[in-house]
C-alpha positions as CSV (number, residue, x, y, z in Angstrom):
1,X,0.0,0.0,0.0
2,X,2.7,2.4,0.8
3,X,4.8,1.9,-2.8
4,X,1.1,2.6,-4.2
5,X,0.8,6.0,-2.4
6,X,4.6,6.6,-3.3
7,X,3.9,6.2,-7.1
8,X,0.8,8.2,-6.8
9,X,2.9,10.9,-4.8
10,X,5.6,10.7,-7.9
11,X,2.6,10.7,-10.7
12,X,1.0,13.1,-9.5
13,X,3.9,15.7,-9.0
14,X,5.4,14.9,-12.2
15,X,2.0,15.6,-13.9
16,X,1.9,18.9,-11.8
17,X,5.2,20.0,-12.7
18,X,4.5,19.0,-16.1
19,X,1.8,20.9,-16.7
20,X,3.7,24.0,-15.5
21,X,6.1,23.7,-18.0
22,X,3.1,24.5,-20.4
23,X,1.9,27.7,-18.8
24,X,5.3,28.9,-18.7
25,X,5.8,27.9,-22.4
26,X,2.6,30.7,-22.8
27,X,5.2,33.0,-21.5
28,X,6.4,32.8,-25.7
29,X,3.0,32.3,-26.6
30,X,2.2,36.3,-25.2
31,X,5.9,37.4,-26.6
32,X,5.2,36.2,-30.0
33,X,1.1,37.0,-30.2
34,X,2.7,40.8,-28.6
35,X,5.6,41.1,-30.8
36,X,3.6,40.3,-34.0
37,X,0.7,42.7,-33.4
38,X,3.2,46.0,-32.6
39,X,4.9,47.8,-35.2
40,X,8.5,46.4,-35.9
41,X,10.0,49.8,-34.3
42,X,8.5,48.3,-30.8
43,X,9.2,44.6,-31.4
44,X,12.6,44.5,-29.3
45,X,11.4,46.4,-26.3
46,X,8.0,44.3,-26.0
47,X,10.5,40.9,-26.1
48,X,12.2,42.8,-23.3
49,X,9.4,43.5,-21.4
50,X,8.2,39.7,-21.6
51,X,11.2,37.7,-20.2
52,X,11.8,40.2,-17.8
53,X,8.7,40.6,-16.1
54,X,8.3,36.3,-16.0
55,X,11.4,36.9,-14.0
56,X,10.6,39.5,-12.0
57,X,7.3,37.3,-11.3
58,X,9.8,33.9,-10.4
59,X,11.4,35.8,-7.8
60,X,8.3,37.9,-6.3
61,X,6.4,35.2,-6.3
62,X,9.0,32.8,-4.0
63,X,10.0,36.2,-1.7
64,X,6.6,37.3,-0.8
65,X,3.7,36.3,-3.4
66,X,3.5,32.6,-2.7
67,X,3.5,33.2,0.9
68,X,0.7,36.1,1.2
69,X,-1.3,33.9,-1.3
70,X,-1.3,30.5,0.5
71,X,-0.5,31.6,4.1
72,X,-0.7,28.9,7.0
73,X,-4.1,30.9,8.7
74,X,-5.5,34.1,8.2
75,X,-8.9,36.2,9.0
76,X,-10.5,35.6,5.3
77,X,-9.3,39.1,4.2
78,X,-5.8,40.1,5.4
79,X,-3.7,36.9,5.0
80,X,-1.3,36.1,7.6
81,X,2.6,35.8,6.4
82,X,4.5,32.3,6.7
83,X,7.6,31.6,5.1
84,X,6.5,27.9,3.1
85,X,9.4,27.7,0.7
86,X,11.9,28.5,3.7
87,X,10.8,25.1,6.1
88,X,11.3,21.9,5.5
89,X,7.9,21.0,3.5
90,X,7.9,17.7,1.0
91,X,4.2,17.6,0.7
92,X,1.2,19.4,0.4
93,X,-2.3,18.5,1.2
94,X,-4.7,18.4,-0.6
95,X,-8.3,18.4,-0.7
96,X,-9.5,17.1,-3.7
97,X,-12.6,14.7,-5.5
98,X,-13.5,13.5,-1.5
99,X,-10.2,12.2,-0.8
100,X,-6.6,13.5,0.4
101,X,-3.9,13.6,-1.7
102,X,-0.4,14.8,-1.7
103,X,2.1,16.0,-4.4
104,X,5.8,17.8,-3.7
105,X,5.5,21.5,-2.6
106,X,7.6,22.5,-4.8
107,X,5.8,21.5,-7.5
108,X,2.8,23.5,-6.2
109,X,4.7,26.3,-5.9
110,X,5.9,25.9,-9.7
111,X,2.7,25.6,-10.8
112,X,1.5,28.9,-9.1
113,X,4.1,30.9,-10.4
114,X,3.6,30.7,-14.0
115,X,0.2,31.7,-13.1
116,X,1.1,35.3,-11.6
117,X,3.3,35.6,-14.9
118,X,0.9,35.3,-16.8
119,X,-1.7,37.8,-15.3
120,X,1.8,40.1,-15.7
121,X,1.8,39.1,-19.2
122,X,-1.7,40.8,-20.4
123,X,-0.7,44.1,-19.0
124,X,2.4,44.0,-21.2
125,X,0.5,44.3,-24.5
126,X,-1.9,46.5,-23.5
127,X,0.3,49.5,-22.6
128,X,2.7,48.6,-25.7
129,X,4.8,50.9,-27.6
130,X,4.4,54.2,-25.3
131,X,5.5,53.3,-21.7
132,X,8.8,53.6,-20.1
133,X,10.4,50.3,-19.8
134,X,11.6,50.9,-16.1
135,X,7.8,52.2,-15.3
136,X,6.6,49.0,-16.0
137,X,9.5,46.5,-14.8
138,X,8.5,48.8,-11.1
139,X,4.8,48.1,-11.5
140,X,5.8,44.6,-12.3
141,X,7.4,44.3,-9.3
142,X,4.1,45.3,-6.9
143,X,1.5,43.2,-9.2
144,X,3.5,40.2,-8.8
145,X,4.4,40.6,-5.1
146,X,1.3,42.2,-3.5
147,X,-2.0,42.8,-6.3
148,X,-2.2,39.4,-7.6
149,X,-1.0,37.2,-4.6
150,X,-3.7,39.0,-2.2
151,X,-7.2,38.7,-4.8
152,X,-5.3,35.3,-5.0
153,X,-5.3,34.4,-1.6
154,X,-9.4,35.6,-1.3
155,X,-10.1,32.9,-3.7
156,X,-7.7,29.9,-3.7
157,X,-5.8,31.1,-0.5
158,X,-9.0,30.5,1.6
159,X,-10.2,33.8,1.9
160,X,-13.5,35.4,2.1
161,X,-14.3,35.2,-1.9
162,X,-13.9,31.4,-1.2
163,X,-16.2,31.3,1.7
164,X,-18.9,33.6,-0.3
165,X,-19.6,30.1,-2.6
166,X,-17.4,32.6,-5.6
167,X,-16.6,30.2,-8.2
168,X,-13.2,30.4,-10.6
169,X,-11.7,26.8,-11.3
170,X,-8.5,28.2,-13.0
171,X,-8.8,31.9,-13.2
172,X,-11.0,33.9,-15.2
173,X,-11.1,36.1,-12.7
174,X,-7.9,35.6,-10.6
175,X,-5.4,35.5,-13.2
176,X,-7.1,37.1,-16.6
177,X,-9.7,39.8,-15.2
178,X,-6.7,41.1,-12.5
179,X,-4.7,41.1,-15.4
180,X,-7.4,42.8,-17.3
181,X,-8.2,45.4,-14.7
182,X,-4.2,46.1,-14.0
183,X,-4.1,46.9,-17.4
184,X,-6.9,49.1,-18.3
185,X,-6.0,51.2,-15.3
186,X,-2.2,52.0,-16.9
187,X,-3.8,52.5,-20.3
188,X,-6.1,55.0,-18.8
189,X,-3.3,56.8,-16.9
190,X,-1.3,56.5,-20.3
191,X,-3.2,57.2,-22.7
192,X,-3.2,56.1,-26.2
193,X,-0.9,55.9,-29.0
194,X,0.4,59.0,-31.1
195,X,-2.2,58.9,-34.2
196,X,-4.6,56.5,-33.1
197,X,-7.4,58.6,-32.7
198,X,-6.9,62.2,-34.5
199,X,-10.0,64.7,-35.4
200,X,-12.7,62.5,-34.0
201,X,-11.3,59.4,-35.9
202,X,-10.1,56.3,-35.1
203,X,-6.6,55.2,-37.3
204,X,-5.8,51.5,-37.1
205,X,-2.2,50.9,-36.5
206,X,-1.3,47.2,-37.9
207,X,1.0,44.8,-36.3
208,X,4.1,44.3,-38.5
209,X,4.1,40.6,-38.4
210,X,0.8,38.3,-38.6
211,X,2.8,34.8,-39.0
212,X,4.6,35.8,-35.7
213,X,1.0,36.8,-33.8
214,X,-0.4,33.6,-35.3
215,X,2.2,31.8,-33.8
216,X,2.0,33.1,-31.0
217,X,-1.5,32.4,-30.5
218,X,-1.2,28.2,-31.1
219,X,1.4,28.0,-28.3
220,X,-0.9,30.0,-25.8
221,X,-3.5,27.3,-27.6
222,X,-1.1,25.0,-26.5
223,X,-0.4,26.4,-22.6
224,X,-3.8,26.3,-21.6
225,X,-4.0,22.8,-21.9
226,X,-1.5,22.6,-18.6
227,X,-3.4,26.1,-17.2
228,X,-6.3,24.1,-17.1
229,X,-5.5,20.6,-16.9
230,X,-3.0,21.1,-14.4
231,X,-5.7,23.1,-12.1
232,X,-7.3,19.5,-11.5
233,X,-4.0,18.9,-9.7
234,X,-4.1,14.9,-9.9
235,X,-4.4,12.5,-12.1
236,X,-3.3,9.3,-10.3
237,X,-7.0,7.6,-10.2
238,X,-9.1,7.2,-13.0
239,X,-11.8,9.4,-11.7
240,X,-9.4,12.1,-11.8
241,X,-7.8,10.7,-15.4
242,X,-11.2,11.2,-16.7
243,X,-11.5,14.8,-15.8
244,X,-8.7,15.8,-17.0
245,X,-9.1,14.3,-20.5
246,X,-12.7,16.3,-20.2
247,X,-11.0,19.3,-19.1
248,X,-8.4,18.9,-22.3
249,X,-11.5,18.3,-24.6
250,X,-13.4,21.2,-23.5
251,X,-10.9,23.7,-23.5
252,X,-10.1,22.6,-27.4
253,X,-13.5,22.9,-27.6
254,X,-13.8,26.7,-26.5
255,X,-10.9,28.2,-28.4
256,X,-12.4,26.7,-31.5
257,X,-15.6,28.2,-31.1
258,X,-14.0,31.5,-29.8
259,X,-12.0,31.0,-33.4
260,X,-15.2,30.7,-35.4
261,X,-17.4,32.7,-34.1
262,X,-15.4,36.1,-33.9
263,X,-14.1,35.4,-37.5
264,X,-18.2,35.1,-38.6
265,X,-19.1,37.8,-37.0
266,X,-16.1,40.0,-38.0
267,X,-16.8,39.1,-41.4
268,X,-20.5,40.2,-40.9
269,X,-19.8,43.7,-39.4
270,X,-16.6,44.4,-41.6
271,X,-17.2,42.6,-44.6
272,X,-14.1,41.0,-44.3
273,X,-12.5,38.3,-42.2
274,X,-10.3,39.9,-39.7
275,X,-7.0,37.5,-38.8
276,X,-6.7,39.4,-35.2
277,X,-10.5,39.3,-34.4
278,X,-10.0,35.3,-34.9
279,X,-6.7,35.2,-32.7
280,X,-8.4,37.1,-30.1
281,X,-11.6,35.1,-30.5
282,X,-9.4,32.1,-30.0
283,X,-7.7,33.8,-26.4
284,X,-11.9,34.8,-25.7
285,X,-12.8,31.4,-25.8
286,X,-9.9,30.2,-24.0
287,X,-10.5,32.4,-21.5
288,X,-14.0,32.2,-21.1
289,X,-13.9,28.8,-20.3
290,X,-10.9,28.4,-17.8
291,X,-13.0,29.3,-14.8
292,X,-15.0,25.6,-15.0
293,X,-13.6,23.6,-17.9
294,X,-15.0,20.8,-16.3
295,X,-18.6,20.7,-15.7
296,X,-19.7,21.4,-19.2
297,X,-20.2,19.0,-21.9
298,X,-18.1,19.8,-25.0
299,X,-21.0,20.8,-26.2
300,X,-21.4,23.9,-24.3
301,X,-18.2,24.6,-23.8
302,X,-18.2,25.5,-27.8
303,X,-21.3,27.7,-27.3
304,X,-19.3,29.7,-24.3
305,X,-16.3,30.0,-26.2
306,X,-17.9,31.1,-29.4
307,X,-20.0,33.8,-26.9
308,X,-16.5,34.9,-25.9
309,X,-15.4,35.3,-29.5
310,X,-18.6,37.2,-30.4
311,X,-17.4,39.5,-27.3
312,X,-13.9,40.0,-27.9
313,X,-15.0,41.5,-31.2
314,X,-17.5,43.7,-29.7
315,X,-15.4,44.7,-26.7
316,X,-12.7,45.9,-29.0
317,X,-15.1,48.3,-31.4
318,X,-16.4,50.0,-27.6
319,X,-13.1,50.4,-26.2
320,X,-11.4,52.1,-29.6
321,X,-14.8,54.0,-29.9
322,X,-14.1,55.2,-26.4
323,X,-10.4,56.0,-27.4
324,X,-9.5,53.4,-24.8
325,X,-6.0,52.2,-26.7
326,X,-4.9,48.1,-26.4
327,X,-2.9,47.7,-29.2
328,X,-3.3,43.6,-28.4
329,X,-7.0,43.3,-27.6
330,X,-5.8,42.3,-24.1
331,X,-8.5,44.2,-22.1
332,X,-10.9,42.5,-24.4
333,X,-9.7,39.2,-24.2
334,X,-8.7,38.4,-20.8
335,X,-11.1,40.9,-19.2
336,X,-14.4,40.8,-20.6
337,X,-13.8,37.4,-21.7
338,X,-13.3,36.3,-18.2
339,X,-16.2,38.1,-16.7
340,X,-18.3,36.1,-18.9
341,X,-16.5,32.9,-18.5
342,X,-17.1,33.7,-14.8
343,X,-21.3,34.0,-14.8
344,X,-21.0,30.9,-17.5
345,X,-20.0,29.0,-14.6
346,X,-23.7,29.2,-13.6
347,X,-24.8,27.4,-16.9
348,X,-22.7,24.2,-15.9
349,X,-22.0,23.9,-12.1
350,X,-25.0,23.8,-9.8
351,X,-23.4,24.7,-6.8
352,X,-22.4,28.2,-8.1
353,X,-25.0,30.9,-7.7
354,X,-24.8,34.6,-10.2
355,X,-24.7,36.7,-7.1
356,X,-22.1,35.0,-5.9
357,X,-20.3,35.0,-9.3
358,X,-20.9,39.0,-9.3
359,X,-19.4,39.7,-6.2
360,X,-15.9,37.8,-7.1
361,X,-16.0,39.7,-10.3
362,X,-16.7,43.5,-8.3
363,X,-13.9,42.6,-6.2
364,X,-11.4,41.4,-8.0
365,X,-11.8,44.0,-10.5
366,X,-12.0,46.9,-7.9
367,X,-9.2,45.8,-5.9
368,X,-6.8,45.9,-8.5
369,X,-8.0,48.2,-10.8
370,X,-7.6,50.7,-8.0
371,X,-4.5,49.4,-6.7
372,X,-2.9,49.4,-10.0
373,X,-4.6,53.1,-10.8
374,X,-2.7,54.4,-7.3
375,X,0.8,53.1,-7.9
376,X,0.6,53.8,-11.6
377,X,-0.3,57.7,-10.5
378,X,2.5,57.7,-7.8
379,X,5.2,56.0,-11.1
380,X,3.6,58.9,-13.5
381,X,4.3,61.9,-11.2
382,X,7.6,61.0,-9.5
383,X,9.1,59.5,-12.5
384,X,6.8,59.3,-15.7
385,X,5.4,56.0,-17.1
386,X,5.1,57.6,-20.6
387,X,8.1,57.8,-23.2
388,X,8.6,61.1,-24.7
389,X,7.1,62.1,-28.2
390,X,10.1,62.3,-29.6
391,X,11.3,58.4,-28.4
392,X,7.5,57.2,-29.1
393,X,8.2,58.4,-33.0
394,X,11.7,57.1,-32.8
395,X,10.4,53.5,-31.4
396,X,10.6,51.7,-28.1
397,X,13.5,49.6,-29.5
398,X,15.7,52.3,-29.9
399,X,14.8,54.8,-27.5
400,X,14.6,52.4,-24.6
401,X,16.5,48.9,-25.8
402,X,19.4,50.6,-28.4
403,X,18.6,48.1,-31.0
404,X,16.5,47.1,-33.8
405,X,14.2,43.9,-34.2
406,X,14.7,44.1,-37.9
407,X,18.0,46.3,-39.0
408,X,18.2,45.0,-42.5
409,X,15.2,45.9,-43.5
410,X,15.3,50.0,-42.3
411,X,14.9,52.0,-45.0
C-alpha cells in the first residue's frame, strides 16, 4: 500500500510540474502573439518586457507572493505571512474529488508561479509601444508581489471570496480579469498611441508581423492545456484521469468556437475576415472557459467560447470607440472574456449561484484596478510612465532597448 501511495505521490507531482512547464511555455506564446501585433519599431522592447517581467514574477512570487497567497491561517481578508518555501515542507495537502492527496510542494509552488506571470503578461500588450520600460519593470514588481497574490489568496488562498460560494476553477477572474483590470488602469493613466485617434477618428495601427502573432497564439492554444488541466492537480486515479481528458476536450472545444465565431461575425460587421478578431476570438474562448472547464459538456463549452469570440470583437469596437488604446485586444480578451467565463460557470456547475459569481467579479476588479490606478499615479508623477514624443516616434526599441528587431530591412 505504501509503494502505491509513493507512485501516486511521484505521478501526480510529475504531472503537476509537467503541466507548468506548459503555462510557462505561454510565457512565448504572449511574446510572440505581442511582438507580432506592434509595429517592428516596438518589437525589441515588447520581447524585453516579456522575459523580464516572467522573472521579475519567479522571484516575487517565491519572496513574498506565494507566501501572502497560501499563508498557513488568516482572518479571510488580510492573510497572515509564513515563510512555506523556507521550512522543510515535502508535501502538500490536498483536498480534492472527496479524498486527500499529496504531491511535492515545490511543484505546487511551480505551478503557481507561471500563473502570476501570466496575469503580468496581459498588462504588457496592453500598454505597448508608449510606456517607459523601467515604469513597467517597477509596476511589475508590486503586481507580482502584492495585487495578484492578495485577490489570489481571497479565492484559492481561503479567503473570504472562497467562503462567499465565488466560483473560478483556473482563473477567469484571478489570473485574466486582474490582469485585465491592471491593465486598463495604466492605459487610462497612459493614454493612447500618437495617431490613433486624431480629429474624432479612429486610425488602425497594424502589427508588423501576422505569422509571428499567429504563432503566438497556437502555443498559448497549447499552454492552456496545462493552465487548465494542471488546475485539476491529480491525475493518479481514474476518476481524476477522466476529468482531465474532459478538461483537455473542452478547452479545445472553447478556443475553436472562440475561433469561429469572432471570424463570422467579423466578417458580418466588416465585410471582411479579420485575422486578429480570430486570434483574439481564439484567447476569448480560452478564456471564457478556464474558470469551469470541467462541468460542461463539449458541447457547451463550444457555445461559451464562441459567446466569448462574439465578445472579444464587440469589446474591441467599444473600447477604440471610447479611445480606450490596447494595441493587443488584451482588455478585451482576458477581461471581458473572463467576466463572462465567470457568470458561464452558472450554466454548468449547480453549486455556483450569479450573485455569488458577481461579487468575485466586483472585487477582484475593484481591488486591482484601483490598486494598480494608485501606484501607476505615484510612477507617473515621480518619474513618468510615458516615453517622450520624440522616443515614441523614434520606437521603443531604440529609445529604450538601443537596437532594432529588424536592422536589414530599415529603409
Amino acid at each position: 500500500m505504501e509503494q502505491v501511495i509513493e507512485l501516486a505521490y511521484a505521478l501526480d507531482t510529475f504531472y503537476f510540474l509537467v503541466m507548468g512547464a506548459f503555462v510557462m511555455w505561454m510565457a512565448a506564446g504572449f511574446s510572440m502573439l505581442e511582438a507580432g501585433l506592434v509595429r517592428s519599431k516596438s518589437t525589441v522592447e515588447i520581447l524585453t518586457k516579456n522575459i523580464a517581467l516572467y522573472s521579475i514574477a519567479s522571484i516575487m512570487y517565491m519572496l513574498v507572493g506565494y507566501n501572502l497567497m497560501y499563508p498557513s491561517d488568516g482572518n479571510g481578508v488580510i492573510p497572515t505571512v509564513n515563510f512555506f518555501l523556507s521550512g522543510d515542507h515535502e508535501t502538500v495537502d490536498v483536498l480534492a474529488s472527496g479524498g486527500e492527496i499529496y504531491y511535492s510542494a515545490l511543484a505546487d509552488f511551480f505551478f503557481q508561479v507561471v500563473f502570476v506571470a501570466t496575469a503580468m503578461s496581459i498588462v504588457s500588450g496592453a500598454v505597448a509601444e508608449r510606456m517607459k520600460l523601467s515604469s513597467f519593470l517597477l509596476f511589475c514588481i508590486v503586481m507580482t508581489g502584492l495585487i495578484y497574490p492578495v485577490q489570489g489568496y481571497w479565492k484559492w488562498g481561503g479567503g473570504f471570496l472562497d467562503a462567499a460560494g465565488f466560483s473560478d476553477f483556473a482563473g477567469s477572474g484571478v489570473v485574466h480579469l486582474c490582469g485585465a483590470a491592471a491593465a486598463l488602469a495604466g492605459v487610462l493613466l497612459l493614454g493612447a498611441r500618437k495617431g490613433k485617434y486624431v480629429d474624432g477618428r479612429i486610425f488602425a495601427i497594424p502589427g508588423a508581423n501576422m505569422p509571428l502573432a499567429t504563432l503566438g497564439t497556437f502555443i498559448l492554444w497549447m499552454g492552456w492545456f496545462g493552465f487548465n488541466g494542471g488546475s485539476e492537480l491529480m491525475v493518479s486515479n481514474v476518476v481524476e484521469a477522466n476529468a482531465v481528458a474532459l478538461i483537455f476536450v473542452n478547452t479545445n472545444a472553447a478556443a475553436a468556437g472562440g475561433v469561429i465565431a469572432a471570424l463570422i461575425f467579423s466578417k458580418l460587421l466588416f465585410g471582411k475576415y479579420d485575422l486578429s478578431m480570430s486570434l483574439n476570438g481564439a484567447i476569448g474562448g480560452l478564456v471564457s472557459i478556464t474558470a469551469e472547464p470541467l462541468a460542461p459538456t463539449p458541447e457547451l463549452a463550444a457555445i461559451i467560447g464562441a459567446i466569448g469570440g462574439i465578445l472579444v470583437v464587440l469589446s474591441v469596437i467599444i473600447l477604440d470607440k471610447s479611445r480606450i488604446d490596447d494595441p493587443v485586444g488584451a482588455i478585451s480578451a482576458h477581461g471581458t472574456c473572463g467576466i463572462w467565463g465567470l457568470i458561464a460557470v452558472v450554466l454548468s456547475n449547480s453549486d455556483a449561484t450569479l450573485g455569488a459569481q458577481l461579487y468575485g467579479i466586483a472585487v477582484i476588479f475593484t481591488w486591482t484596478f484601483v490598486m494598480s490606478f494608485i501606484f501607476w499615479g505615484i510612477l507617473k508623477v515621480v518619474m513618468g510612465i510615458r516615453l517622450t514624443d520624440e522616443h515614441e516616434e523614434m520606437g521603443a526599441d531604440v529609445s529604450e532597448c538601443g537596437m532594432e528587431a529588424y536592422p536589414e530591412f530599415k529603409k
